[in-house]
VOGU-3710 file (C-alpha; in Angstrom, 3 decimals, decimal comma):
1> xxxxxxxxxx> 45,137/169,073/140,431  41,695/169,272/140,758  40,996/165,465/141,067  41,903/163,342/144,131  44,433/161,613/145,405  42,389/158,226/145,190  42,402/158,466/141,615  45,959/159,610/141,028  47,894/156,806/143,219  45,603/154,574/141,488
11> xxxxxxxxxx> 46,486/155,851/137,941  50,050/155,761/138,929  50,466/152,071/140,950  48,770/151,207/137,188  51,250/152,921/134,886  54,066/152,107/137,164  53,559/148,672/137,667  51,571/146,970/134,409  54,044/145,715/132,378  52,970/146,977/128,830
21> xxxxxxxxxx> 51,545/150,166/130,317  47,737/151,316/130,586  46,056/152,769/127,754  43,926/156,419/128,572  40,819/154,328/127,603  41,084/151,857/130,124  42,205/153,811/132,699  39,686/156,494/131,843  36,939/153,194/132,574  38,949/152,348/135,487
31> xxxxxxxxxx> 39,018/155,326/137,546  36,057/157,299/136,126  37,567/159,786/134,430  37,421/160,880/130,428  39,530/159,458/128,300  41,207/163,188/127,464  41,677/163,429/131,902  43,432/159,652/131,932  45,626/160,785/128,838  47,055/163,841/130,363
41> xxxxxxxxxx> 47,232/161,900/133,542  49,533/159,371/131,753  51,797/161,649/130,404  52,326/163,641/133,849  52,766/160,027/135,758  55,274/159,654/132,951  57,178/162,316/133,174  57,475/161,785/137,012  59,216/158,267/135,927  62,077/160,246/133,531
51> xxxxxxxxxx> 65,406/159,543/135,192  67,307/162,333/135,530  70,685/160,659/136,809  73,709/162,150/135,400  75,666/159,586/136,911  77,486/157,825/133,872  77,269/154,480/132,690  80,263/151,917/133,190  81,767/148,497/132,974  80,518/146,544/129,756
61> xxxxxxxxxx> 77,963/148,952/127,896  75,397/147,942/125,261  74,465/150,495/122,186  71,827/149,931/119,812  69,371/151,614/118,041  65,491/150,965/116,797  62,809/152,676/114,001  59,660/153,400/115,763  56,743/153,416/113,153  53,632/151,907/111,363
71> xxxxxxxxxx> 54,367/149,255/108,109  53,938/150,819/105,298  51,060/148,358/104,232  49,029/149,655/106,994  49,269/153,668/106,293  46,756/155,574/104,272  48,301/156,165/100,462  48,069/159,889/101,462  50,377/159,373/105,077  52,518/156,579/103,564
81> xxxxxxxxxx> 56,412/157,501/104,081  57,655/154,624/105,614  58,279/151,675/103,435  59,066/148,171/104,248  60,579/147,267/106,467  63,375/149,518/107,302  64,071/152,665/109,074  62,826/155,246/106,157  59,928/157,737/107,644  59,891/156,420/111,275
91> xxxxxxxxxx> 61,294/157,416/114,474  65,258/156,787/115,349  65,313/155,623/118,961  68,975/155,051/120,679  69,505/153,074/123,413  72,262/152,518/126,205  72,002/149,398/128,656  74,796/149,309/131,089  75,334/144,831/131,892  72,952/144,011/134,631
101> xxxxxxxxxx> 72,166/147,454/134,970  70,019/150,299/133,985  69,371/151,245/130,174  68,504/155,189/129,157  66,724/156,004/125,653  67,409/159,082/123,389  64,677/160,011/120,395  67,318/161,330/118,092  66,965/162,267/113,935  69,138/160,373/112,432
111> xxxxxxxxxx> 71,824/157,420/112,957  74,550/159,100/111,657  77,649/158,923/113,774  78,377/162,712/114,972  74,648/162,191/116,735  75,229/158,288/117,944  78,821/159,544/119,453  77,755/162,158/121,092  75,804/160,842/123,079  77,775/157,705/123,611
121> xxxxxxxxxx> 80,532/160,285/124,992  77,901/162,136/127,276  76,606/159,314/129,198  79,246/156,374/129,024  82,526/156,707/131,041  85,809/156,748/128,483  87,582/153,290/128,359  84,111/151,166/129,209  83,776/148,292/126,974  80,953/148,961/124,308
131> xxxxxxxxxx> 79,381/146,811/122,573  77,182/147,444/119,454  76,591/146,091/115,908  77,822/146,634/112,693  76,546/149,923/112,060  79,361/152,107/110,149  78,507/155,258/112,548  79,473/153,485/115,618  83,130/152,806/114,204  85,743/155,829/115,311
141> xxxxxxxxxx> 84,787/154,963/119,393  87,722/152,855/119,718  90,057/155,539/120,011  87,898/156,143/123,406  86,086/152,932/124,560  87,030/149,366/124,378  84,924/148,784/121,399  83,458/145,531/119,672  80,773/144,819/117,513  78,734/141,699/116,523
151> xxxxxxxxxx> 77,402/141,492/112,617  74,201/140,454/112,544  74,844/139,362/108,925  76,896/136,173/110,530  75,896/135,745/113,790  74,518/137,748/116,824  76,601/136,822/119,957  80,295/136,104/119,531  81,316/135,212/123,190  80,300/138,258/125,176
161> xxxxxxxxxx> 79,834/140,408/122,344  76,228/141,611/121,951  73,540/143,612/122,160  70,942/141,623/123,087  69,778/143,035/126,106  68,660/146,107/124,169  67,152/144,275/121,906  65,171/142,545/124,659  64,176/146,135/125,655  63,244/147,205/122,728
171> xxxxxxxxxx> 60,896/144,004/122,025  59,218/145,504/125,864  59,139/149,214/124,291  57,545/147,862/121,065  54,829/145,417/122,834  53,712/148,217/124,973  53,182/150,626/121,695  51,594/148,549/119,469  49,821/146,058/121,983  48,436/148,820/124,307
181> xxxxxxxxxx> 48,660/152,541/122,995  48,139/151,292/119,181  49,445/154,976/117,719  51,884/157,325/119,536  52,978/160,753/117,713  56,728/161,041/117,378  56,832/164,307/119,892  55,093/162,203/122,310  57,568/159,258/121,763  60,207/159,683/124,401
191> xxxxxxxxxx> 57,839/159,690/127,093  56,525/156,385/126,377  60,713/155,031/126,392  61,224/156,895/129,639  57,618/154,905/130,925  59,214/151,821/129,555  63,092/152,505/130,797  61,549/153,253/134,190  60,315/149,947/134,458  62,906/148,069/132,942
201> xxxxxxxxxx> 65,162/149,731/135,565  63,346/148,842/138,077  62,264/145,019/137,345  64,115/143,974/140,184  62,247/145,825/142,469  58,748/144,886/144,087  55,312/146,446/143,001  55,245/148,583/146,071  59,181/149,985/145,876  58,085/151,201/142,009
211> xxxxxxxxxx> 54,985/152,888/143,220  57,050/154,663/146,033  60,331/155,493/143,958  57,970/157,094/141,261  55,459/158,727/143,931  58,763/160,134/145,431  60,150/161,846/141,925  56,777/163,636/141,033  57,726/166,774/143,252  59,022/169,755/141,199
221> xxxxxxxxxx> 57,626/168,544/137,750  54,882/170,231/136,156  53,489/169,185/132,518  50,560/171,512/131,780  47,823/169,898/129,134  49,109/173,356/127,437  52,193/172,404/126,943  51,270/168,665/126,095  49,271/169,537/123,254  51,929/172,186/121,816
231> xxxxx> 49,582/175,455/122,504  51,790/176,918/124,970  55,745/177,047/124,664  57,996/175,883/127,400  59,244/178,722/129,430
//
């Protein structure tokens, strides 16, 4: 990279360590950079936090899923496919939070249950206990898992049956994107989980170990403003 080290280990104890993230604006003002340099920044810094652990998660395992997207009330006539309140025209975000542990995000298409356990089956170990709500598509994992499931309808903790913990992460993932980066494209959407999942992860360390565990992962990674902005394919 053509700009200095004093900028980027700035850029990154920022991203790393704020907890609702740093907008390209204000770290554009902060550093001295435009606002397109701090943007690209961001998303390289970000992609140096992805966790690439294919270590499984175990024990007592939380599954939930969110809808990422503007109220309909607030879209131009012309743009307007979500409506209300519910998940039609905005992004389907799963979630897996391992108890006292670390949570990973998946952008997926749809909340049907081939997608949901799939991925359950990829990245939880068989015969964890899993814990979601009512959704129809999770039902069929308790032929595999040690499955419960709280209705929201009734209550939303039954004992220690609940998902709450993902729901306190996704009340972090959804501060960050509407109180700091305001309007985030839906290709650009997993990156902003992994910058939020990084931290999450990681709340139990100090300022310092976050800015050293992510300086430590940024070797081997390479996120061209090409390939960002979609006018180069990934090799």
């Amino acid at each position: 990279s053509p700009l200095g080290l004093d900028k980027w280990l700035i850029a990154m104890w920022l991203i790393v360590n704020c907890k609702n993230g740093i907008s390209s604006y204000e770290l554009a003002r902060g550093i001295g950079v435009c606002q397109k340099t701090a943007w690209h920044m961001n998303h390289r810094i970000r992609m140096a936090m992805q966790n690439g652990s294919l270590e499984k998660l175990s024990g007592t395992v939380e599954a939930d899923e969110t809808y990422i997207g503007g109220k309909a009330k607030n879209m131009h006539l012309g743009k307007r496919t979500a409506t209300g309140r519910g998940g039609v025209g905005k992004a389907v975000v799963m979630g897996l939070l391992e108890r006292h542990g670390s949570v990973r995000t998946f952008v997926i298409k749809d909340g049907k249950a081939k997608r949901l356990h799939q991925i359950v089956r990829a990245h939880v170990v068989p015969g964890s206990r899993l814990y979601t709500d009512h959704l129809m598509s999770y039902r069929g994992l308790k032929y595999e898992y040690d499955h419960d499931f709280v209705s929201h309808i009734e209550e939303y903790v039954r004992d220690e049956v609940h998902t709450n913990g993902l729901e306190n992460f996704w009340s972090l993932l959804k501060r960050s994107i509407k109180g700091t980066y305001v309007s985030v494209e839906p290709f650009h959407l997993f990156r902003y989980c992994d910058e939020q999942a990084f931290r999450f992860n990681e709340r139990k360390e100090t300022d310092s170990s976050r800015f050293s565990l992510a300086v430590s992962q940024v070797g081997g990674k390479r996120l061209t403003y090409a390939n960002l902005t979609g006018k180069e394919c990934w090799l």
